[in-house]
N, CA, C and O atoms as a Tripos MOL2 file, in Angstrom:
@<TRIPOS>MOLECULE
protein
  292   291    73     0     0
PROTEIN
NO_CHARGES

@<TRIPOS>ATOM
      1 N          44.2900  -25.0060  -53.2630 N.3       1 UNK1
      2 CA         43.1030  -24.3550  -52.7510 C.3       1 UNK1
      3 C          42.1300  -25.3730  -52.1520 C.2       1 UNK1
      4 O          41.8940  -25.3570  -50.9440 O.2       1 UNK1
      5 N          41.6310  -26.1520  -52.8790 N.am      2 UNK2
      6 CA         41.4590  -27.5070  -52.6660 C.3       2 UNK2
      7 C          41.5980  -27.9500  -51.1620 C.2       2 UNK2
      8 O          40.8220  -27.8170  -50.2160 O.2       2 UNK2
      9 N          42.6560  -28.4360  -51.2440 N.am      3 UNK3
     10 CA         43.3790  -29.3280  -50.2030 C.3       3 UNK3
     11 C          43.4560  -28.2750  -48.6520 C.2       3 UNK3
     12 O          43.2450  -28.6660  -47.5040 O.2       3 UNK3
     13 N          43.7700  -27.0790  -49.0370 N.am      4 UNK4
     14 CA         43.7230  -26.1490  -47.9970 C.3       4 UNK4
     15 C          42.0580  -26.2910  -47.2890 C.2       4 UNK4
     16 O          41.7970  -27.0440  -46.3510 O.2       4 UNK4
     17 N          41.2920  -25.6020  -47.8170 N.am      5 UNK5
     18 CA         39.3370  -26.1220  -47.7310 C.3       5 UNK5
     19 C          39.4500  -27.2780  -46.6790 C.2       5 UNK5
     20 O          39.3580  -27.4030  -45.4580 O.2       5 UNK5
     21 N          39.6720  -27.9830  -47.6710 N.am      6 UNK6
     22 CA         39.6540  -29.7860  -47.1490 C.3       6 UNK6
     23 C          39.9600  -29.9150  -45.4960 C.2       6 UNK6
     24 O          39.1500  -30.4190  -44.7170 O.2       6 UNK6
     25 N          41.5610  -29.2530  -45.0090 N.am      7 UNK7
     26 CA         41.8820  -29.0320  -43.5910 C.3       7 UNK7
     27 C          41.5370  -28.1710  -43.0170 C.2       7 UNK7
     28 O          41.8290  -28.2780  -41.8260 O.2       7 UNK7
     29 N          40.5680  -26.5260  -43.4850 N.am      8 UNK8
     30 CA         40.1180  -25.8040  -42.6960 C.3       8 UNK8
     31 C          38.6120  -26.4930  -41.8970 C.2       8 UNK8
     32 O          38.3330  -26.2220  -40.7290 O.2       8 UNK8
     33 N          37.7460  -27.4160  -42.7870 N.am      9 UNK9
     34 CA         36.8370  -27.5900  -42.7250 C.3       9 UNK9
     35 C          37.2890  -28.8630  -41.3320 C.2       9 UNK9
     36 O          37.1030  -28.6110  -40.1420 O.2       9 UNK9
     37 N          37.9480  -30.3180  -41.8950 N.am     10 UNK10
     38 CA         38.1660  -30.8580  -41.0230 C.3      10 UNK10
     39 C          38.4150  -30.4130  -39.3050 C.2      10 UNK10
     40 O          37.7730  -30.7050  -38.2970 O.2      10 UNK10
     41 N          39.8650  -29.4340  -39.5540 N.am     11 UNK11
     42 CA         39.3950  -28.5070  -38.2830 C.3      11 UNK11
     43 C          38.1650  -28.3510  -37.3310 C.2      11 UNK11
     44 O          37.8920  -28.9450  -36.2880 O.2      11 UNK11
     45 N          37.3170  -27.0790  -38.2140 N.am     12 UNK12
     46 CA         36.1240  -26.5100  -38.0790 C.3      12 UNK12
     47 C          35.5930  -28.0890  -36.9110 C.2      12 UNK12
     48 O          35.5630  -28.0930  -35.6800 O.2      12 UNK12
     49 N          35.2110  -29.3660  -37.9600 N.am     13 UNK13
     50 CA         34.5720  -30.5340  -37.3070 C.3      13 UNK13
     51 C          35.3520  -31.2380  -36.2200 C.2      13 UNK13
     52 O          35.1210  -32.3490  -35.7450 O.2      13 UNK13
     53 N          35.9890  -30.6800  -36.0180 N.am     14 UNK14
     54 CA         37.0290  -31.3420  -35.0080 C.3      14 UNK14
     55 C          37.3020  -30.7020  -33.6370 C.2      14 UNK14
     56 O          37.5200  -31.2980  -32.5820 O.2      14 UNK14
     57 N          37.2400  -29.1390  -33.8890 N.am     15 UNK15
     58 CA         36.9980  -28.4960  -32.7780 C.3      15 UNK15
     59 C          35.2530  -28.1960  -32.1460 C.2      15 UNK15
     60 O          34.8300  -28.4030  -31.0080 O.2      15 UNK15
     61 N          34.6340  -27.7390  -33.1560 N.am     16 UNK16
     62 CA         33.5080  -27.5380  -32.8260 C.3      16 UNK16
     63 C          31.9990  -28.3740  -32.7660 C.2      16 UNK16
     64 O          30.8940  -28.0210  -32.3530 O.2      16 UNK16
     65 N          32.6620  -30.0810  -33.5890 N.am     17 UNK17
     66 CA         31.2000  -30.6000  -32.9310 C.3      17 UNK17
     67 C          32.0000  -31.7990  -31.8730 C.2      17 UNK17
     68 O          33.0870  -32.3640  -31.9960 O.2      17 UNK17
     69 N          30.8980  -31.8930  -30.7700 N.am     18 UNK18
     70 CA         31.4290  -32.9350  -29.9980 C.3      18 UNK18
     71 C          30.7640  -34.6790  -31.0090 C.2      18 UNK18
     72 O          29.9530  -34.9240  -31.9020 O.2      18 UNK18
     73 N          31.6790  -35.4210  -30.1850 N.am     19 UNK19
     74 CA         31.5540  -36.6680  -30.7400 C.3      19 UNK19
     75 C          29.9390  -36.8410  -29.9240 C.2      19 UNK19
     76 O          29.5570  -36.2820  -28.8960 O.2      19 UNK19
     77 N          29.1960  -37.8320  -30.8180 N.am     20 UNK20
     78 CA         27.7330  -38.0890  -30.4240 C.3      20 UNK20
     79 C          27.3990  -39.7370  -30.6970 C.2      20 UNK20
     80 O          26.2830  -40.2490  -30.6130 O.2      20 UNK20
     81 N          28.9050  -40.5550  -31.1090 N.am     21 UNK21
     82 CA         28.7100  -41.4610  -31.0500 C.3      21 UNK21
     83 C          28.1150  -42.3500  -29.9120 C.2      21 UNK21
     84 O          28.9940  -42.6860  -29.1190 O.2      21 UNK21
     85 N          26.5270  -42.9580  -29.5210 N.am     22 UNK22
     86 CA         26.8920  -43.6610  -28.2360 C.3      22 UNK22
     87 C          25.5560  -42.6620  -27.2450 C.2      22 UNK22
     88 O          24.7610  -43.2080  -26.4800 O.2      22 UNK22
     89 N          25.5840  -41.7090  -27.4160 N.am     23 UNK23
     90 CA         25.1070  -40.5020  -26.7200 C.3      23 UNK23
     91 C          23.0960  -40.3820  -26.9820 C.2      23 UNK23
     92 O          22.6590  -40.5460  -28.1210 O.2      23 UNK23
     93 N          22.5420  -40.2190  -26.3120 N.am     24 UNK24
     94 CA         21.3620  -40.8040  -26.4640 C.3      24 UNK24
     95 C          20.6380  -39.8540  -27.0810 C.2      24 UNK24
     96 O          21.3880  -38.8940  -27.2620 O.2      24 UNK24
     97 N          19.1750  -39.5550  -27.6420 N.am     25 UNK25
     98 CA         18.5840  -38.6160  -27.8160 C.3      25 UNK25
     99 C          18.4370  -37.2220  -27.2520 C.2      25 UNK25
    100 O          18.6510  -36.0340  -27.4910 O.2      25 UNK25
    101 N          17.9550  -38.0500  -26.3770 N.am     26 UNK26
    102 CA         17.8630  -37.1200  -24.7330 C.3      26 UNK26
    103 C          18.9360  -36.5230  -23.9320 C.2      26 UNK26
    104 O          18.5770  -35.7390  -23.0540 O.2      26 UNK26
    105 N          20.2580  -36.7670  -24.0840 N.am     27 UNK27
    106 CA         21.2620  -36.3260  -23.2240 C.3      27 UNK27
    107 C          21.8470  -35.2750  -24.4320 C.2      27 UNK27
    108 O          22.9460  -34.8400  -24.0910 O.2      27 UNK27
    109 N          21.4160  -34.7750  -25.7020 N.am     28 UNK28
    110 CA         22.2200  -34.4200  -26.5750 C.3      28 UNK28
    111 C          21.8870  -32.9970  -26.3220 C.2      28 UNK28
    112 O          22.9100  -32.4330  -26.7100 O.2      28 UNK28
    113 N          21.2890  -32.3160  -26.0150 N.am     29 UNK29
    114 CA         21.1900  -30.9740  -25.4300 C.3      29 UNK29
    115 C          22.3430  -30.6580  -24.5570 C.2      29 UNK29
    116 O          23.1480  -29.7790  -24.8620 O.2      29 UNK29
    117 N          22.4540  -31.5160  -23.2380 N.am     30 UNK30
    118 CA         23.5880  -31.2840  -22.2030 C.3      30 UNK30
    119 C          24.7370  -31.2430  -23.0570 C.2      30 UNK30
    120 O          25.6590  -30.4300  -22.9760 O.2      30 UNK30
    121 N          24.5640  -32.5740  -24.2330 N.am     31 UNK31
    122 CA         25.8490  -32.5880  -24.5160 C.3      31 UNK31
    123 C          26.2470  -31.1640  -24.9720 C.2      31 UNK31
    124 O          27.2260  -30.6430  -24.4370 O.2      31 UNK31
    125 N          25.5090  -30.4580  -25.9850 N.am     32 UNK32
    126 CA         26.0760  -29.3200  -26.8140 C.3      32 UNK32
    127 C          26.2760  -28.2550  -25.5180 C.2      32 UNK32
    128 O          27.4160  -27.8670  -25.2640 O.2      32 UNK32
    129 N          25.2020  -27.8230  -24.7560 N.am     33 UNK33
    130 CA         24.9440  -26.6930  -23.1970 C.3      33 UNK33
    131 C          26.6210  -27.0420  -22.6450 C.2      33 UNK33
    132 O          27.2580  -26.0090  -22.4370 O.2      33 UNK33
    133 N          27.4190  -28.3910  -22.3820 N.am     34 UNK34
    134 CA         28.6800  -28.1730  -21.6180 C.3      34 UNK34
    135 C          29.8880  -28.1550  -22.7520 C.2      34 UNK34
    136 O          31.0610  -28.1350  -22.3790 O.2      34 UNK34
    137 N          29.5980  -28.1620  -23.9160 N.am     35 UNK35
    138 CA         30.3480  -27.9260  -25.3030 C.3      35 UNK35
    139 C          31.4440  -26.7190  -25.0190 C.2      35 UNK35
    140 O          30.7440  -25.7200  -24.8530 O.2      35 UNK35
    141 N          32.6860  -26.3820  -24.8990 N.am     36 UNK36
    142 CA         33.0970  -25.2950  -24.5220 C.3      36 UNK36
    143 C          32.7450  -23.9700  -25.6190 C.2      36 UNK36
    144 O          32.6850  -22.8150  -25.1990 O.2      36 UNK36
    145 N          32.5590  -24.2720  -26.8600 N.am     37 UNK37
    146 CA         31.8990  -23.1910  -27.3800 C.3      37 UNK37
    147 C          30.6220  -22.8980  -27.5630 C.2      37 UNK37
    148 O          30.2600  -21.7290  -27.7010 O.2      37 UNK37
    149 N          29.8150  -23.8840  -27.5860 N.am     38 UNK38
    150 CA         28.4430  -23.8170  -27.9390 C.3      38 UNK38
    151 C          27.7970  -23.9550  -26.4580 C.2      38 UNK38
    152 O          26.5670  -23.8920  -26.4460 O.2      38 UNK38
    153 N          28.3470  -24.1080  -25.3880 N.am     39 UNK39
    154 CA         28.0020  -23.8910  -24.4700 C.3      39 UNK39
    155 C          27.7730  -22.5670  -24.1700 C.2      39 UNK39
    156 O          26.7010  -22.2420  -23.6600 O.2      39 UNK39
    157 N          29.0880  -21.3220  -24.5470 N.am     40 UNK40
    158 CA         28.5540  -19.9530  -24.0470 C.3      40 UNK40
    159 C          27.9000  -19.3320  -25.2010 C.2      40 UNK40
    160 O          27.9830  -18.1310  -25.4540 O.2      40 UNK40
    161 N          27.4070  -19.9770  -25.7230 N.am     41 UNK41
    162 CA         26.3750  -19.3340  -26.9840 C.3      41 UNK41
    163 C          24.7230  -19.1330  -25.6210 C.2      41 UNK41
    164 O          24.3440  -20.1410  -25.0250 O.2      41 UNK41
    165 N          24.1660  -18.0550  -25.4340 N.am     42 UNK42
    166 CA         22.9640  -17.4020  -24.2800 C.3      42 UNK42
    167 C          22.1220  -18.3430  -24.7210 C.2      42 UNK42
    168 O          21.7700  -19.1740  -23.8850 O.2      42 UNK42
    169 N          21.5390  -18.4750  -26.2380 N.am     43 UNK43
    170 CA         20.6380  -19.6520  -26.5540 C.3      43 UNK43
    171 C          20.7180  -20.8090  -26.0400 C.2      43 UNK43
    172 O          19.7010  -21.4490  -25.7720 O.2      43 UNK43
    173 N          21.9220  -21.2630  -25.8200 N.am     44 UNK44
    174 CA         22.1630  -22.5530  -25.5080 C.3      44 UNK44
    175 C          21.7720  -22.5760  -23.9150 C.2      44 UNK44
    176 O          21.5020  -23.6650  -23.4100 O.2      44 UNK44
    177 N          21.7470  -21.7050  -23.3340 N.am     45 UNK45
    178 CA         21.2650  -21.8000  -21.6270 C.3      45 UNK45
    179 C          19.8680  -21.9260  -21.6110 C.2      45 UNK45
    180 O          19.3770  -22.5460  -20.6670 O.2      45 UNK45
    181 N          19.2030  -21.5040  -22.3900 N.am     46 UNK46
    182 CA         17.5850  -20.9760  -22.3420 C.3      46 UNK46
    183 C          16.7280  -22.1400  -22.8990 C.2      46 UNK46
    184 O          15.5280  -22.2820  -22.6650 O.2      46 UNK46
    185 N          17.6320  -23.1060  -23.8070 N.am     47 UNK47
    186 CA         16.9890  -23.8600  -24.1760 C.3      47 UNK47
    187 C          16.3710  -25.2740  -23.6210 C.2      47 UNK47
    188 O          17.2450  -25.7610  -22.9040 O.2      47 UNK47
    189 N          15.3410  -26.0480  -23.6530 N.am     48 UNK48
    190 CA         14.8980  -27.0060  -23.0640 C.3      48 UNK48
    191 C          14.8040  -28.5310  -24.0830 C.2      48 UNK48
    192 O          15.1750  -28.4930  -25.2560 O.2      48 UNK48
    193 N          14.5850  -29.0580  -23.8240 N.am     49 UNK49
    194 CA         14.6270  -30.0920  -25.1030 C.3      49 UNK49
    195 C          12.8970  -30.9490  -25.0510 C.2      49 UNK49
    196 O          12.3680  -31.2710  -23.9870 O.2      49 UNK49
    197 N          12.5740  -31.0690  -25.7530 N.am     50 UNK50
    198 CA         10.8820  -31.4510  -25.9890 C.3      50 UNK50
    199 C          10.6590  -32.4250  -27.0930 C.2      50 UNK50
    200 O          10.5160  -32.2790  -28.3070 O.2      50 UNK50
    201 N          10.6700  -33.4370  -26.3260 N.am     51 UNK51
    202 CA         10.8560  -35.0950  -27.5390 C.3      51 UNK51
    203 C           9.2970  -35.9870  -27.6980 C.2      51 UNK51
    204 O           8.5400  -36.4410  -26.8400 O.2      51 UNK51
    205 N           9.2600  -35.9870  -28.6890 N.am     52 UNK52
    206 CA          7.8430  -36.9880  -28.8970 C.3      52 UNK52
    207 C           8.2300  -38.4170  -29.9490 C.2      52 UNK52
    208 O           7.8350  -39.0040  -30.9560 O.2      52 UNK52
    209 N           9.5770  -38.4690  -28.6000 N.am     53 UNK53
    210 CA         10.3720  -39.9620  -28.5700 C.3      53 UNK53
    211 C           9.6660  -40.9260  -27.7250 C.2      53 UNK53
    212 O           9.6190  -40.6350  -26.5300 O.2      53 UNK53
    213 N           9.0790  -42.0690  -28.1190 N.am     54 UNK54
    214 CA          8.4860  -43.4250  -27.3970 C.3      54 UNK54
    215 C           9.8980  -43.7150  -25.8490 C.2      54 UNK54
    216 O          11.1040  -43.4770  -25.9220 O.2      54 UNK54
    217 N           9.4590  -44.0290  -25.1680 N.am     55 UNK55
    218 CA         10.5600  -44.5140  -23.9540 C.3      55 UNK55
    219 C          11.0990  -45.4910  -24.1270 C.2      55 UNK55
    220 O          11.9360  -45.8220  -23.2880 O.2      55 UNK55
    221 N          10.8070  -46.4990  -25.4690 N.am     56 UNK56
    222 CA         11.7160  -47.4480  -25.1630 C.3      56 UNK56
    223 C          12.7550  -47.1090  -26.0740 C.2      56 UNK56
    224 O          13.5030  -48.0860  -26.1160 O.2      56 UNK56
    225 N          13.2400  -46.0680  -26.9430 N.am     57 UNK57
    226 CA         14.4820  -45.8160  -27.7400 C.3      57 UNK57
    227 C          15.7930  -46.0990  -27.7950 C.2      57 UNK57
    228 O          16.6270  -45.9890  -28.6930 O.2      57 UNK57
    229 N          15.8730  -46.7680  -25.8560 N.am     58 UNK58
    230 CA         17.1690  -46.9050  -25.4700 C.3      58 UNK58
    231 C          18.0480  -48.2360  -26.4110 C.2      58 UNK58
    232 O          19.2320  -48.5020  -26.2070 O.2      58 UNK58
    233 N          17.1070  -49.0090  -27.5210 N.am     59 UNK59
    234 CA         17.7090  -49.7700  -27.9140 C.3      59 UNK59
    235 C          18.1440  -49.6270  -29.3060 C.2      59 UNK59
    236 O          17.5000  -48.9930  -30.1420 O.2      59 UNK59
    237 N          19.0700  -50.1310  -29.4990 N.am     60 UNK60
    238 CA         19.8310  -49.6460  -31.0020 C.3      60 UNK60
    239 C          18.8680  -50.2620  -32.1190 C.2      60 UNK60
    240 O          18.4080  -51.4040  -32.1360 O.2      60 UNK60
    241 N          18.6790  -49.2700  -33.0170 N.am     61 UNK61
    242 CA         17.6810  -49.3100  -34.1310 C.3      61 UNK61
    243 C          18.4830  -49.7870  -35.4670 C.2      61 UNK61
    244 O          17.9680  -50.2150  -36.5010 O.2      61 UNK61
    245 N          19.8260  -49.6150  -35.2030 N.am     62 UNK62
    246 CA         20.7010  -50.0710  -36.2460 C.3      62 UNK62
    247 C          20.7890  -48.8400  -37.3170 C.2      62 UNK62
    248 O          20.6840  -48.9710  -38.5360 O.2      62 UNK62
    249 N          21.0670  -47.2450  -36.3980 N.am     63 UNK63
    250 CA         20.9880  -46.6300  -37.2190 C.3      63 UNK63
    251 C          19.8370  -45.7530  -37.6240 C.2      63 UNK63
    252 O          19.9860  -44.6210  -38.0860 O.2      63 UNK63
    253 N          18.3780  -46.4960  -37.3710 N.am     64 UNK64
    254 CA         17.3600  -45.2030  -37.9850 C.3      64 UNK64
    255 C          16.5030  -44.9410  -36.7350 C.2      64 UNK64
    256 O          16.2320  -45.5540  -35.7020 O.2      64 UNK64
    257 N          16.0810  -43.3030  -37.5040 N.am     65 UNK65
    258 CA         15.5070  -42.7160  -36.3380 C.3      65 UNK65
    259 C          13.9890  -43.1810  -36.4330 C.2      65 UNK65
    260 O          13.3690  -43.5010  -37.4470 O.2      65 UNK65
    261 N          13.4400  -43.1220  -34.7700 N.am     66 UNK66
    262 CA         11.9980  -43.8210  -35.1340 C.3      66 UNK66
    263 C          11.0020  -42.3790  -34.6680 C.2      66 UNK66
    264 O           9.8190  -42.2320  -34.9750 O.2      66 UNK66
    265 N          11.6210  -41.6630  -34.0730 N.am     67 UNK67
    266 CA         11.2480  -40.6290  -33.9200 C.3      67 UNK67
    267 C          12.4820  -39.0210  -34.3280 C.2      67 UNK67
    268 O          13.5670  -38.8150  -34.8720 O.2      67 UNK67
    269 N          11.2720  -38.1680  -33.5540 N.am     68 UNK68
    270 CA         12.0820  -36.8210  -34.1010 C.3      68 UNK68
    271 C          12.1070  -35.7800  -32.5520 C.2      68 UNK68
    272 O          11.1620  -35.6360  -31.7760 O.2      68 UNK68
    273 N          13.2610  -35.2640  -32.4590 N.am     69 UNK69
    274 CA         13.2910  -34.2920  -30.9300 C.3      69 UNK69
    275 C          13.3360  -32.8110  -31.5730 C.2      69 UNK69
    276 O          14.0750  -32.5600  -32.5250 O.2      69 UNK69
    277 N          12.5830  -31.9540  -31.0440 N.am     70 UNK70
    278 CA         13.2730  -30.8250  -31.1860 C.3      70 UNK70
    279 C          13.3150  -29.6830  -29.9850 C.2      70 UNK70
    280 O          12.4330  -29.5630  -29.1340 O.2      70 UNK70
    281 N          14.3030  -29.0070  -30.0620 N.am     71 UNK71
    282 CA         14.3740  -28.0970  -29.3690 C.3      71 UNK71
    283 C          13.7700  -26.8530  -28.9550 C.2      71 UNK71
    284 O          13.4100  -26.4440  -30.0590 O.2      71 UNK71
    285 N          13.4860  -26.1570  -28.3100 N.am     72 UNK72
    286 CA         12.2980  -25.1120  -28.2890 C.3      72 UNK72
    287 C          13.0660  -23.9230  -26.8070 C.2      72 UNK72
    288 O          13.8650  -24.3090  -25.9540 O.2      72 UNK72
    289 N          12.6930  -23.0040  -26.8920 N.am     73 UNK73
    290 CA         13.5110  -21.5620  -25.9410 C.3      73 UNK73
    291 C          12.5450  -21.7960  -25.1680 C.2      73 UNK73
    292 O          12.3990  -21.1290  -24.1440 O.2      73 UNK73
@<TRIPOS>BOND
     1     1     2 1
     2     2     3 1
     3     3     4 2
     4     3     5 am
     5     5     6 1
     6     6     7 1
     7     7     8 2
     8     7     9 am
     9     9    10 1
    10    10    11 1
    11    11    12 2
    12    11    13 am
    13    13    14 1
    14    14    15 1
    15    15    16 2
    16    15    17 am
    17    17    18 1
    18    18    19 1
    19    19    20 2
    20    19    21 am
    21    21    22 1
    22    22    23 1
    23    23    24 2
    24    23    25 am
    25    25    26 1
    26    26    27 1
    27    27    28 2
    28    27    29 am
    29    29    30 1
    30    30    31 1
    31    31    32 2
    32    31    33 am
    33    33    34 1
    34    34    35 1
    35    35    36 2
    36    35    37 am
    37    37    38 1
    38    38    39 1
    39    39    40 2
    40    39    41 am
    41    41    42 1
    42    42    43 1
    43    43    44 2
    44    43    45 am
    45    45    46 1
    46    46    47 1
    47    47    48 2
    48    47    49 am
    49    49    50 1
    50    50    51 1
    51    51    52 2
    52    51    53 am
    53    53    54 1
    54    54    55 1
    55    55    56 2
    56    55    57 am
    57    57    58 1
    58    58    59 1
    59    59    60 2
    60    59    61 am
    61    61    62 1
    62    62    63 1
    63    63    64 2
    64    63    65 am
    65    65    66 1
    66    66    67 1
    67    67    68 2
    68    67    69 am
    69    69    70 1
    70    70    71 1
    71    71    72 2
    72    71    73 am
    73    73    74 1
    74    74    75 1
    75    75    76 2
    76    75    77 am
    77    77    78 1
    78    78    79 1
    79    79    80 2
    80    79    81 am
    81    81    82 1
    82    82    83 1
    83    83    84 2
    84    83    85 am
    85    85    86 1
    86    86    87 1
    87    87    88 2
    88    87    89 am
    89    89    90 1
    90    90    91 1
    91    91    92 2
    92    91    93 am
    93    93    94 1
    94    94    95 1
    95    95    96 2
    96    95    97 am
    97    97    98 1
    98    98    99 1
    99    99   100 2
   100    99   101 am
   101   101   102 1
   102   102   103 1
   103   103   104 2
   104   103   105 am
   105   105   106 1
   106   106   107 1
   107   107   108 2
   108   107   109 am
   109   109   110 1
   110   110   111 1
   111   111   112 2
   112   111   113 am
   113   113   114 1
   114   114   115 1
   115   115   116 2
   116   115   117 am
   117   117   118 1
   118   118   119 1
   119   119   120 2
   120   119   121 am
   121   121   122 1
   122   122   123 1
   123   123   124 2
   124   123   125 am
   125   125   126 1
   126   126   127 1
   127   127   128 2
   128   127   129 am
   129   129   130 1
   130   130   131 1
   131   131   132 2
   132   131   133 am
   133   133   134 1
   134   134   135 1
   135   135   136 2
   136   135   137 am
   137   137   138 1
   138   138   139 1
   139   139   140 2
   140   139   141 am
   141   141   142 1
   142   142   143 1
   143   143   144 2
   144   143   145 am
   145   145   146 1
   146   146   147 1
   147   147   148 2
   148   147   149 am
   149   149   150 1
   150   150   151 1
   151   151   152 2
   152   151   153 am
   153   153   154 1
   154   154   155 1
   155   155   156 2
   156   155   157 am
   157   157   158 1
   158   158   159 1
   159   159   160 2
   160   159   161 am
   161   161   162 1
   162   162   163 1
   163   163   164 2
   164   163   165 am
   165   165   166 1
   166   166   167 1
   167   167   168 2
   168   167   169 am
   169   169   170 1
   170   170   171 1
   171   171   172 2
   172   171   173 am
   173   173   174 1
   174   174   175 1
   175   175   176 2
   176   175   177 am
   177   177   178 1
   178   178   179 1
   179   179   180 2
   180   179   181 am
   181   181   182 1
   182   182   183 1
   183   183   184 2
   184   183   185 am
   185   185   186 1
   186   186   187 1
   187   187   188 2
   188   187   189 am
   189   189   190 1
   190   190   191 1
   191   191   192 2
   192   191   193 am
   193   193   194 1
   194   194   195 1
   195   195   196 2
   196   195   197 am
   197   197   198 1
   198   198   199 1
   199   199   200 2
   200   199   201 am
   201   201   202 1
   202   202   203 1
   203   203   204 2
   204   203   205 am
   205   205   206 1
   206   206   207 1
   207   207   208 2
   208   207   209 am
   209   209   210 1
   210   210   211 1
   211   211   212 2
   212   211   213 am
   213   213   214 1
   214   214   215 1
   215   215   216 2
   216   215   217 am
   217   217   218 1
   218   218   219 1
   219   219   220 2
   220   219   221 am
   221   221   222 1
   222   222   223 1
   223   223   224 2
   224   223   225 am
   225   225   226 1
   226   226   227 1
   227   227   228 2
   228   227   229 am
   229   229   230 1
   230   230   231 1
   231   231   232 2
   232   231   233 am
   233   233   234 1
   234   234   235 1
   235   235   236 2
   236   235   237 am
   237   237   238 1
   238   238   239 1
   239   239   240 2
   240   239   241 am
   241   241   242 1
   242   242   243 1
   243   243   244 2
   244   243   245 am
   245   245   246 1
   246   246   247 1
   247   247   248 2
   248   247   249 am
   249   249   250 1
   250   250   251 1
   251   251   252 2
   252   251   253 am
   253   253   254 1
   254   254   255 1
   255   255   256 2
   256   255   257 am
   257   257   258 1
   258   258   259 1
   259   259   260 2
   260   259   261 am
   261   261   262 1
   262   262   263 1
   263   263   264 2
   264   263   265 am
   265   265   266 1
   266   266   267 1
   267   267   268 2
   268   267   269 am
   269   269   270 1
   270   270   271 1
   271   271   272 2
   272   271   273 am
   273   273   274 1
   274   274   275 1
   275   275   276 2
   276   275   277 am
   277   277   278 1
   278   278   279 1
   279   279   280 2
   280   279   281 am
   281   281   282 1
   282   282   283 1
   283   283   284 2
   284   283   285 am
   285   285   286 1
   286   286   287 1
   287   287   288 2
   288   287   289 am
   289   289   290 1
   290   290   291 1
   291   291   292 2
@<TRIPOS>SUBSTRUCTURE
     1 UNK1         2 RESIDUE 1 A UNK
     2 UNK2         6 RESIDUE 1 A UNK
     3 UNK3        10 RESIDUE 1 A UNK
     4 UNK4        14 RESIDUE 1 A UNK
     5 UNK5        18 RESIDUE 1 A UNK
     6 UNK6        22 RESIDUE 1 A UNK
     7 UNK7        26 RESIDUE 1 A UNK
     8 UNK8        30 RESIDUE 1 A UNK
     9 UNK9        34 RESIDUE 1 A UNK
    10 UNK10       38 RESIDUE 1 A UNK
    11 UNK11       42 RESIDUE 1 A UNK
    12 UNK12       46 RESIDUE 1 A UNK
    13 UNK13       50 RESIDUE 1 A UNK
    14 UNK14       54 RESIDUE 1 A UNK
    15 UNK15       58 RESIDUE 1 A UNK
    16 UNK16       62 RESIDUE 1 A UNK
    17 UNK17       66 RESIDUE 1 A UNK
    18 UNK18       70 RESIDUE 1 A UNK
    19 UNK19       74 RESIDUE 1 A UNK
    20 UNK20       78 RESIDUE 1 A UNK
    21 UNK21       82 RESIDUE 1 A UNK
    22 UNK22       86 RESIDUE 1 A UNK
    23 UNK23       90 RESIDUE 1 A UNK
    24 UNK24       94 RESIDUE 1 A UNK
    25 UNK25       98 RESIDUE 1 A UNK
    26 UNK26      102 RESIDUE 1 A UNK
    27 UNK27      106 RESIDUE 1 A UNK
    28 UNK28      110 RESIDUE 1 A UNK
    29 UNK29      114 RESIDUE 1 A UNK
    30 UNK30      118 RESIDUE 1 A UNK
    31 UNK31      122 RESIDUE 1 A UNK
    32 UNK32      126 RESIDUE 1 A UNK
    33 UNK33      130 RESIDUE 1 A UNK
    34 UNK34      134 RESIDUE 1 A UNK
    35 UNK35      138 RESIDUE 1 A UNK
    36 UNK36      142 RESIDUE 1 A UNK
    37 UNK37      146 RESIDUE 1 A UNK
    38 UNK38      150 RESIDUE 1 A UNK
    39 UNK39      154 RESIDUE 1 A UNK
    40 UNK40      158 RESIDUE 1 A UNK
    41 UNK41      162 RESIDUE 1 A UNK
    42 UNK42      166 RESIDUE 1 A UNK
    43 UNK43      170 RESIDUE 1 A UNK
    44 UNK44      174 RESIDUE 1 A UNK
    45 UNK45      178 RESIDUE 1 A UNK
    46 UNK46      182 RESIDUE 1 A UNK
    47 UNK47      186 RESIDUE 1 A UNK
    48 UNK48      190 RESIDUE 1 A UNK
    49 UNK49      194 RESIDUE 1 A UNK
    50 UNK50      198 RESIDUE 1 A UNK
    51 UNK51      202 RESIDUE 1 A UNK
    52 UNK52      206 RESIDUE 1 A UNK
    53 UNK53      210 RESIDUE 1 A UNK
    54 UNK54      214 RESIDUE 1 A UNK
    55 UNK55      218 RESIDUE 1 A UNK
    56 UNK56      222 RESIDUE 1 A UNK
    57 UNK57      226 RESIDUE 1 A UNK
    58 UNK58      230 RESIDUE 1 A UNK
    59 UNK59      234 RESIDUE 1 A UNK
    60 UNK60      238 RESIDUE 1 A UNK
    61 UNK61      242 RESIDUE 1 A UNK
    62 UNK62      246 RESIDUE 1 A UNK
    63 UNK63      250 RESIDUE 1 A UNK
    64 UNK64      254 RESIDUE 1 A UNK
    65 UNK65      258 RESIDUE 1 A UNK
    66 UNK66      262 RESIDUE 1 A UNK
    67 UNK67      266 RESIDUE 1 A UNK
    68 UNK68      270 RESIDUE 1 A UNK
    69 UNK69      274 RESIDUE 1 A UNK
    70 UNK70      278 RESIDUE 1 A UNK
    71 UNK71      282 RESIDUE 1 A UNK
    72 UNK72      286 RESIDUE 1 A UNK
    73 UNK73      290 RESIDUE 1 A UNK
């Protein structure tokens, strides 16, 4: 039962989130909007992305976030 779980779930993460390794704050909206499933989700068209991210973020923090983005319809 276990072990079954274990590969439905892996699945699940394998088909449905895209990789975000690398991928910037700011481009992570597009990323999910051309997602082949979460792309035809209607929310996902309507949405805009609204960051009160500093401009210089482009450099690796080693991991932590210095700010926060969120999304808004």
């Amino acid at each position: 039962m276990s072990a079954g779980m274990c590969v439905i779930m892996g699945l699940w993460v394998a088909l449905f989130l895209p990789e975000t390794n690398g991928v910037k704050m700011s481009s992570m909206p597009m990323l999910f909007q051309n997602h082949w499933f979460w792309g035809k989700l209607p929310a996902m068209a309507n949405m805009s992305v609204v960051s009160n991210l500093p401009d210089n973020t482009d450099a690796d923090t080693d991991g932590l976030v210095l700010g926060a983005a969120r999304l808004s319809a």
